[in-house]
C-alpha positions in Angstrom: 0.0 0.0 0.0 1.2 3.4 -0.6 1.0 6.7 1.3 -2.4 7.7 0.9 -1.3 11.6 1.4 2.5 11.7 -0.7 0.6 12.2 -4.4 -1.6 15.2 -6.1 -4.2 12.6 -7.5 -5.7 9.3 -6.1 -5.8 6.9 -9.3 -8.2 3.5 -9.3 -8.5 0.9 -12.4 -11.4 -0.8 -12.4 -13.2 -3.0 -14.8 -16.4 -4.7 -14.6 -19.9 -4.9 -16.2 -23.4 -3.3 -15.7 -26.9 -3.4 -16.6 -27.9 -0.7 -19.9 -31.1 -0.2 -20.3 -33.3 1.5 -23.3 -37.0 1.0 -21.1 -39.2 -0.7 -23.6 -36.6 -1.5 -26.1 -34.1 -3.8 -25.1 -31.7 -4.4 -22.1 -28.4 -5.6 -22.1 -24.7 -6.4 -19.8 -22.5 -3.6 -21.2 -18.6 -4.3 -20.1 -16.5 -1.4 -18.8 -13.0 -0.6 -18.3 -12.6 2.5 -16.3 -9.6 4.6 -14.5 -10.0 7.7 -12.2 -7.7 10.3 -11.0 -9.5 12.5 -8.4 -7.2 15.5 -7.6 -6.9 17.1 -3.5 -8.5 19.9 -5.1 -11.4 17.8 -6.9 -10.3 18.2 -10.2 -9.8 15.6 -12.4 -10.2 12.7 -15.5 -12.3 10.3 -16.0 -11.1 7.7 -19.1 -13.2 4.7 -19.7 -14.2 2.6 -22.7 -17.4 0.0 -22.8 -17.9 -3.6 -24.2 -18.3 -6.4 -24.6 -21.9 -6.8 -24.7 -23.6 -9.5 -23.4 -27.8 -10.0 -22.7 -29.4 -11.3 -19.8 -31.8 -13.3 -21.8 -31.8 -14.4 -25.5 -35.0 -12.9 -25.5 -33.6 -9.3 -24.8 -30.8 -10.1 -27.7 -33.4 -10.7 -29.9 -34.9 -7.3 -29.1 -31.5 -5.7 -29.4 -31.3 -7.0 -32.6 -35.7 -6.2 -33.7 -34.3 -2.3 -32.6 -31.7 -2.2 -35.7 -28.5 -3.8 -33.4 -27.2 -0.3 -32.2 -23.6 -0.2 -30.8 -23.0 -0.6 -27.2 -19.6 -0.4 -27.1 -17.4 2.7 -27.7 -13.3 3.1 -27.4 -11.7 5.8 -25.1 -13.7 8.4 -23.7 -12.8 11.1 -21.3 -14.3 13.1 -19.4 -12.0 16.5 -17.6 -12.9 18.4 -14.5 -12.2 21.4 -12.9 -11.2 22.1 -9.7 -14.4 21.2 -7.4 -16.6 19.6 -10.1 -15.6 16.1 -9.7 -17.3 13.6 -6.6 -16.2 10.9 -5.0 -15.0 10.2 -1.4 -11.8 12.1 -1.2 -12.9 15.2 0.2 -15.1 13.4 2.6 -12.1 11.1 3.6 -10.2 13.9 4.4 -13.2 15.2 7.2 -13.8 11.9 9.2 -12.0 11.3 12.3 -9.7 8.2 12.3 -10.6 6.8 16.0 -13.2 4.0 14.9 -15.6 5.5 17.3 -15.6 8.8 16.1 -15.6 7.3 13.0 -18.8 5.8 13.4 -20.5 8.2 14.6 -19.6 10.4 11.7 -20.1 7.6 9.1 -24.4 7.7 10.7 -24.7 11.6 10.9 -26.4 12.5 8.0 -28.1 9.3 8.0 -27.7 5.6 8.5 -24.6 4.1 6.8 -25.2 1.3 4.5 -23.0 -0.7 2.2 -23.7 1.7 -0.9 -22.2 4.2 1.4 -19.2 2.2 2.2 -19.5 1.1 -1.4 -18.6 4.6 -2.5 -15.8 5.4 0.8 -14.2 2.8 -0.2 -13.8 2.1 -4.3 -12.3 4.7 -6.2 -10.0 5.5 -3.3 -6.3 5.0 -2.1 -6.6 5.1 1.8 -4.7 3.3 4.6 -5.5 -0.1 5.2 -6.0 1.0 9.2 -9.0 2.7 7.9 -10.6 0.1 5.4 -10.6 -2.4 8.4 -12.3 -0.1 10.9 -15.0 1.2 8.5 -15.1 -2.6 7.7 -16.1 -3.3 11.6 -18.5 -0.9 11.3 -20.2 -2.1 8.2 -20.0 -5.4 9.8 -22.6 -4.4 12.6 -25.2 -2.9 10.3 -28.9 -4.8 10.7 -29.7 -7.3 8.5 -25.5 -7.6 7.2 -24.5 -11.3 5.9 -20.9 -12.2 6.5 -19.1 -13.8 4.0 -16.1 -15.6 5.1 -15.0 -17.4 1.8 -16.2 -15.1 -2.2 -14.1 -14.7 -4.8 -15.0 -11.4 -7.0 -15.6 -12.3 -10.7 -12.0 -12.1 -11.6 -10.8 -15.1 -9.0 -9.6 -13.1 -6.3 -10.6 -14.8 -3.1 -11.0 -12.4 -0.1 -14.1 -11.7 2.5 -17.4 -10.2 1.9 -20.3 -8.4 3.6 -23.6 -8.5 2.1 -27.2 -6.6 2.6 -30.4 -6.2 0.3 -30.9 -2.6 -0.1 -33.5 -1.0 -2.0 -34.5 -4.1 -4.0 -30.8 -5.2 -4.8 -27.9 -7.5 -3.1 -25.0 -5.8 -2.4 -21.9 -7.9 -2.0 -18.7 -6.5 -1.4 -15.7 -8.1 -1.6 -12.4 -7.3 0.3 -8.6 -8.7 0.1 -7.9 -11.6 2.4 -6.6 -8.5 5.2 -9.3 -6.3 5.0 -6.9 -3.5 3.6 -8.6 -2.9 0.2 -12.5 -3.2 -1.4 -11.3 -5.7 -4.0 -15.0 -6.0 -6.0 -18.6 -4.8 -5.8 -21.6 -6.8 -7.3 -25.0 -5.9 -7.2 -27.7 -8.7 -7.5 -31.5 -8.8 -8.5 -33.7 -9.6 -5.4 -36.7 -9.7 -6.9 -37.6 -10.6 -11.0 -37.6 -7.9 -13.3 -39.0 -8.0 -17.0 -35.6 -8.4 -18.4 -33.6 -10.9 -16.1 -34.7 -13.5 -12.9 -34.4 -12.5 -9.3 -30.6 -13.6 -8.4 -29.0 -12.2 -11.8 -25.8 -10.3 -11.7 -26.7 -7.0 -12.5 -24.1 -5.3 -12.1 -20.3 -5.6 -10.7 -16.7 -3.7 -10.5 -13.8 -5.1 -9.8 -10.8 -2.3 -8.4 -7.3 -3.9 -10.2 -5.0 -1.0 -9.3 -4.8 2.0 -6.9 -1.7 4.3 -6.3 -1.0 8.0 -5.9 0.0 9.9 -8.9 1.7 13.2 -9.1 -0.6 14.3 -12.7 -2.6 13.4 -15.2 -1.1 11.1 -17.8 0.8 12.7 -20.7 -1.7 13.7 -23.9 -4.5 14.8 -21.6 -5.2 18.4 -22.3 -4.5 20.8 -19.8 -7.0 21.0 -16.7 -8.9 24.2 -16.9 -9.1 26.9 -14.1 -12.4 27.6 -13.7 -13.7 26.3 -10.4 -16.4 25.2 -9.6 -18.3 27.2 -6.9 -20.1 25.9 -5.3 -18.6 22.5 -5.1 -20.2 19.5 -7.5 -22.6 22.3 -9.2 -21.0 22.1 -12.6 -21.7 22.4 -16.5 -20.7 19.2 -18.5 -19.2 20.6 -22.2 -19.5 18.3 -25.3 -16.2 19.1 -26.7 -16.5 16.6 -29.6 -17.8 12.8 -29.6 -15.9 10.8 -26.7 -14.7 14.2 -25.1 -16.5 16.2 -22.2 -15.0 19.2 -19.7 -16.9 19.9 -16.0 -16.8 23.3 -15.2 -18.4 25.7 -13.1 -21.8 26.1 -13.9 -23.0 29.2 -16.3 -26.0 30.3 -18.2 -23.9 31.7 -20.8 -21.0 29.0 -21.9 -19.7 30.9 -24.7 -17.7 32.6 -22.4 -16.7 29.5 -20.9 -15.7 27.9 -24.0 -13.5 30.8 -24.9 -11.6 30.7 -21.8 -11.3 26.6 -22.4 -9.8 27.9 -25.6 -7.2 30.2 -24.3 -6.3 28.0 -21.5 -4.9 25.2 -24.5 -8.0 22.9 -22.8 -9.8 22.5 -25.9 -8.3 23.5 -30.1 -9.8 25.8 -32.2 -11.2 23.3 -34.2 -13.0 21.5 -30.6 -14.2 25.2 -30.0 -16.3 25.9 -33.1 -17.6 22.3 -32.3 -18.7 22.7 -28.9 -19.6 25.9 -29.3 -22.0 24.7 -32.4 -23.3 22.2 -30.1 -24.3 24.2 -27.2 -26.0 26.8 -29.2 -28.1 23.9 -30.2 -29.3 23.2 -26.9 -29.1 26.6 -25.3 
């Protein structure tokens, strides 16, 4: 494990697969590979790219394939933020006490933990093992928790779980043999849906690396300065097809796309396309 605190950005590689749906269409198991770099002043990248596709029935391929066979998969994506547009747990890491009974007690003050809650603490983060094993105890105690003392995530990777229904899904999540990392998440159907059986995978991610980083990998345009105030309300920019930037939230966003410009975020040529684009939905 690495020092949580020595690097600018937190970076997580997951892959895994999850339920797409087009209600009334078709519904299919869309494959993901996915990496994260959430920055200590919540800026950021997110880079991910989709397939393969799968169905949970043959019955929903063969409604895939009645609505023309449309393209689930796509090749790199990315999507840049500014400083204070992107989520995640890093910020709120940084805000809860260490001792595990503070900790707990900070964990239920908004309202009562559950293992989505830990589900999000714990994923796309690099944190100290200490810490993963005491909000572990914690999630251990919740009402109605299973303990799972031998899983194996959907790569192989044996480890411990803790399960729960919660709002009409099985959670499982999966930890390293020591309790110092959330290996996997999988979400399970409880009940039967009109496109899959109760007990059908639904949806899982499994976490293959974590380290700190000191920036964003080379050929990633240059984050742009324009915060996000308050934090998390942002704008999302179509730069071009497979290209989005997260900043602070305007009525205007010409203004905003000319400042991308001048930052070196965006080209000239990405300009007059977003700026074509949101003119269209403005």
């Amino acid at each position: 494990m690495i020092d949580a605190g020595a690097a600018d950005y937190e970076y997580t590689a997951s892959c895994g697969s999850h339920g797409h749906h087009r209600v009334g269409v078709f519904d299919a198991f869309v494959g993901s590979q996915r990496e994260i770099w959430i920055g200590s002043d919540r800026s950021g990248l997110i880079r991910e790219s989709g397939g393969p596709v799968s169905f949970f029935t043959e019955q929903g391929r063969e409604r895939w394939e009645a609505a023309g066979s449309p393209d689930l998969s796509y090749g790199a994506s990315i999507d840049l933020f500014s400083p204070g547009c992107l989520g995640g747990s890093r910020a709120r890491r940084a805000r809860l006490p260490r001792d595990p009974d503070h900790l707990e007690a900070s964990l239920n003050a908004r309202s009562p933990l559950t293992l989505h809650d830990v589900q999000e603490l714990l994923s796309e983060a690099v944190i100290e093992p200490e810490f993963c094993r005491a909000v572990f105890k914690i999630a251990s105690q919740l009402p109605g928790i299973e303990a799972l003392a031998e899983i194996a995530d959907q790569l192989g990777r044996p480890g411990h779980g803790l399960a729960r229904i919660e709002h009409g899904e099985r959670i499982e999540l999966i930890f390293d043999s020591d309790i110092n990392e959330l290996l996997a998440c999988q979400h399970f159907l409880t009940g039967s849906q009109p496109f899959a059986p109760a007990g059908t995978l639904h949806s899982w991610s499994a976490f293959t690396e974590r380290r700190g980083v000191e920036s964003l990998p080379a050929g990633i345009p240059p984050v742009p300065t324009l915060p996000c105030v308050p934090p998390g309300a942002g704008r999302g920019f179509l730069i071009r097809p497979g290209f989005h930037v997260m900043t602070g939230y305007v009525d205007d966003p010409l203004p905003q796309l000319d400042e991308l410009r001048a930052q070196g975020t965006i080209t000239d040529a990405e300009y007059e396309s977003a700026k074509a684009h949101a003119v269209r939905h403005d």
